[in-house]
N, C-alpha and C positions, 0 to 999 in steps of 0.2 A: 649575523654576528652579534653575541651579546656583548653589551658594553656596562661599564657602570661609570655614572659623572662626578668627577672631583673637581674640587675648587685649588687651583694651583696659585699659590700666593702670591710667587715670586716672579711669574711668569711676565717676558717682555711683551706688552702690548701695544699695537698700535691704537693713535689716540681716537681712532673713528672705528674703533671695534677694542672697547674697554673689558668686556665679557673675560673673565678668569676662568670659566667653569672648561673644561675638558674632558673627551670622552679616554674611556683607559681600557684595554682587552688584554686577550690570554694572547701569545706570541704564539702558542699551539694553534688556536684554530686562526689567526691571522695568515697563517703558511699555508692551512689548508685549504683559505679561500682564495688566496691569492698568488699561492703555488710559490711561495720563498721558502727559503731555508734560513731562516734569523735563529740564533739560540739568545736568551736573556738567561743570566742566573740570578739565583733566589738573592732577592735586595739591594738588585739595581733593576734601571727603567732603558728603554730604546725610543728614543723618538722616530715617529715618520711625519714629516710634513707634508704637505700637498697644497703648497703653497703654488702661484705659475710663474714664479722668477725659481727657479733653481738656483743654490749656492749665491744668493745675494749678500751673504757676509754678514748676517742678523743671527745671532744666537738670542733663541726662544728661550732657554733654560742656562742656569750654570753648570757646573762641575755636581751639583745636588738638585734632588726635583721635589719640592716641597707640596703635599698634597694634602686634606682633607674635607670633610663631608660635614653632618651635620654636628657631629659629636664626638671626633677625633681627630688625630693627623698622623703622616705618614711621611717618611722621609726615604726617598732612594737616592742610589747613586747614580748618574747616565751614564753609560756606556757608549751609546753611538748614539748617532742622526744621519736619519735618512732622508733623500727626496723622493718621493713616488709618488704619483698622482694618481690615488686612488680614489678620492674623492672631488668636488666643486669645489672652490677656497671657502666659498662662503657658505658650506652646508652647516657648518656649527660653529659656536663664538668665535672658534681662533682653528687655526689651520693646522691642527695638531693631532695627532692620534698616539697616545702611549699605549707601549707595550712590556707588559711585566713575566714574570714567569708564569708555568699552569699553576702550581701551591700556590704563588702570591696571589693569584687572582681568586683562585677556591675561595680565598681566606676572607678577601672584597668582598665579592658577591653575597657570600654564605652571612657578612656581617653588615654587610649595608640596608637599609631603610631602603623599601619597593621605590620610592619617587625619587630613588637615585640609581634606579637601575634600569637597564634601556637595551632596546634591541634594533638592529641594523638592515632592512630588508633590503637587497643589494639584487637587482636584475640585471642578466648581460644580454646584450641582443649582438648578432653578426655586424649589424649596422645601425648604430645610435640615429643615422638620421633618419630613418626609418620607424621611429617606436613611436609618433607625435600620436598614433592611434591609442595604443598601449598605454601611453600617460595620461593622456588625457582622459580616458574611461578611470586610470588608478587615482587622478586627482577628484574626480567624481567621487569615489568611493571612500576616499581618505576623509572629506569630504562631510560626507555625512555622519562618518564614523568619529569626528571631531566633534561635530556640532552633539551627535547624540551621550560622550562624554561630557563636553563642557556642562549639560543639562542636569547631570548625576552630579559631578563631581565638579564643580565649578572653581574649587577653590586650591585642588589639586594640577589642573590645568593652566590656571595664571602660574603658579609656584612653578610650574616647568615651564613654561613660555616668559617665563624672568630670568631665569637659571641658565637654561638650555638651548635659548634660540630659539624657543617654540616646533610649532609640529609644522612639519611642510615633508611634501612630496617637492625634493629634489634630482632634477633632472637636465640633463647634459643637453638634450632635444630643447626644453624650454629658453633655454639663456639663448642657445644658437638661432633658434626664432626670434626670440628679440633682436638678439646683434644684427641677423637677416633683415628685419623691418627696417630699425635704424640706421643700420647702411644702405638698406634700398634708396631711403629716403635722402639722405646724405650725400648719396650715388648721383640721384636725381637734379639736386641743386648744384653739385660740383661737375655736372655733366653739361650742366644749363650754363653756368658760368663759364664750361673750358670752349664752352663753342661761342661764345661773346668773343672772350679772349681771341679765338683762333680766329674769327670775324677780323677783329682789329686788326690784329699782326696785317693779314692781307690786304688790310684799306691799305694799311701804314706801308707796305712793301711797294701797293703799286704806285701810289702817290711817292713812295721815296724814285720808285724806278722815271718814273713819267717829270720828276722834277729835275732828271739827269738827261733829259732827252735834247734838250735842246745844245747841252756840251757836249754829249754822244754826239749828237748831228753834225756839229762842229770839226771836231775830232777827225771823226770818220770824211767825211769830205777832204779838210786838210791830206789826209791820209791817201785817199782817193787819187790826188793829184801827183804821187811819188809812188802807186803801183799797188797798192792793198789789195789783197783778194777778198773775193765773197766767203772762203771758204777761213780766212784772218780773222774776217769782222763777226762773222760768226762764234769764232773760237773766244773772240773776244767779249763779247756780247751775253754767253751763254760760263764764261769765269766770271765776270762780275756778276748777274744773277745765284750763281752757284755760291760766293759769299756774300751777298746779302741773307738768303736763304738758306740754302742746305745745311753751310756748316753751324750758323748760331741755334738751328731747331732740333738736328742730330744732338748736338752738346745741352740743351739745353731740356730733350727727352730723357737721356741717361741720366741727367740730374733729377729730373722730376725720378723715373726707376726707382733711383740709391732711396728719396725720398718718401717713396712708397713702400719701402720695404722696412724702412725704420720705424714709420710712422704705422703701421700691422704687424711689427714682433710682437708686440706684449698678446695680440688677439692669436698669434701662430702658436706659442705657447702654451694660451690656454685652452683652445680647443683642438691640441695636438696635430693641428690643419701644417703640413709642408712647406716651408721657406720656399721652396721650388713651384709650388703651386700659385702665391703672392709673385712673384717672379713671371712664370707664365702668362698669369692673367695681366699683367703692368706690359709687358714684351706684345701681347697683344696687341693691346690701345695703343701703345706706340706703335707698332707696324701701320695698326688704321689710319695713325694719325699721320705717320709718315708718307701713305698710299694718298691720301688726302691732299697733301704740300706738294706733293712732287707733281701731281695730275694738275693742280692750280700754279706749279713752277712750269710744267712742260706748255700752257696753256697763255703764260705770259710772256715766257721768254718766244715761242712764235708768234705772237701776236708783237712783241716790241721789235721781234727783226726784222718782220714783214714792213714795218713801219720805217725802218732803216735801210734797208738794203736796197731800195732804188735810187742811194745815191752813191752806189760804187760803182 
């Protein structure tokens, strides 16, 4: 996709990504690689963001989209904003792609200075998590082909790596690798921790049950002598275990859930990964974690009625 880079004056930026410069294209061949049907008319602009909060309520632009280069300016009108994620947020300064008419864009290209004009090389694979081979040979190659510029033209190359964000092979597989590492790891230390955790609860449960034994003992004797059956003490025995247990860990799994779902929207969004797949995987670890309590519940409560029931 050809592009050419203008410096938007007006533009709202956030304060940890100050970069004004923007890429601008034809809306003709924007439709043909991305299969839309957008029309712009001649002397207004379209915005597409590709930002991964959708409709956050942040207008990039005003009602006018103030533009220029090295040696003029240009003024459009906006028309619309769009959200599409056609890009990574962070492939260039700002999360922005304009789109103008084919004549307007002729008229850019045809009049702009070469070090503000730029080309877009866009691969689709069936399966991005699949391409680690792909990119990593294209980073290889981008690569050298960087280094053997910088060597010619040294001075051309900072000027666009001031401007434009610099040169990178940008890539969907890269980032999901990292976040992959970083969660592993994160995984690992909160996995480490939930099993201390889950240690405790159980010291804590059977020491709370074992500090009741001796009023159960009481209890149940009393009881003993006015007709209790085995099959009472039981019933009884096996409700108080059920709310020390079941109910506070059930309630207090779904909360952790809601929590893990909130705390992985922002990463659902941006790598178009399923709400319902964050969901799965969390329904998981709590079934294991609930297969886990109930085998250490059914394990204690016959161990404390065997310990009881020879006095009915």
């Amino acid at each position: 996709m050809n592009i050419v880079y203008l410096e938007a004056s007006d533009i709202v930026t956030e304060s940890q990504r100050p970069n004004p410069w923007v890429p601008l294209a034809s809306v003709k061949e924007y439709n043909q690689i991305f299969n839309s049907n957008y029309s712009v008319e001649s002397g207004t602009a379209m915005i597409v963001t590709y930002d991964s909060v959708k409709n956050n309520g942040k207008e990039i632009f005003g009602d006018n989209i103030q533009l220029k280069d090295n040696q003029q300016s240009y003024s459009f009108k906006k028309s619309n904003t769009e959200h599409n994620k056609i890009f990574y947020r962070y492939a260039f300064g700002q999360p922005v792609l304009i789109l103008v008419n084919e004549e307007d864009y002729s008229k850019f290209y045809g009049n702009m200075e070469g070090i503000n004009k730029g080309k877009i090389h866009l691969y689709k694979y069936g399966d991005w998590t699949k391409s680690g081979e792909a990119v990593e040979k294209l980073s290889e190659a981008f690569a050298l082909s960087y280094g053997y510029w910088n060597n010619i033209q040294p001075q051309e190359v900072q000027s666009i790596n001031q401007k434009f964000y610099g040169f990178e092979v940008i890539s969907k597989y890269q980032q999901y690798e990292h976040n992959k590492q970083v969660g592993g790891f994160a995984l690992f230390i909160m996995s480490f921790i939930s099993i201390l955790f889950v240690a405790a609860i159980c010291v804590l449960v059977y020491f709370k049950v074992l500090s009741d034994w001796e009023a159960d003992k009481k209890k149940i004797f009393i009881l003993s002598t006015v007709g209790i059956t085995s099959k009472q003490v039981r019933n009884y025995l096996y409700g108080k275990l059920r709310m020390i247990m079941v109910a506070p860990i059930l309630l207090g799994s779904l909360i952790a859930i809601g929590f893990c779902l909130s705390l992985n929207i922002g990463n659902t969004l941006e790598w178009e990964i399923p709400v319902s797949s964050v969901l799965h995987n969390s329904f998981t670890v709590a079934v294991l974690y609930w297969g886990g309590i109930l085998l250490y519940y059914a394990v204690l409560k016959t161990h404390y009625q065997r310990s009881l029931m020879h006095l009915v």
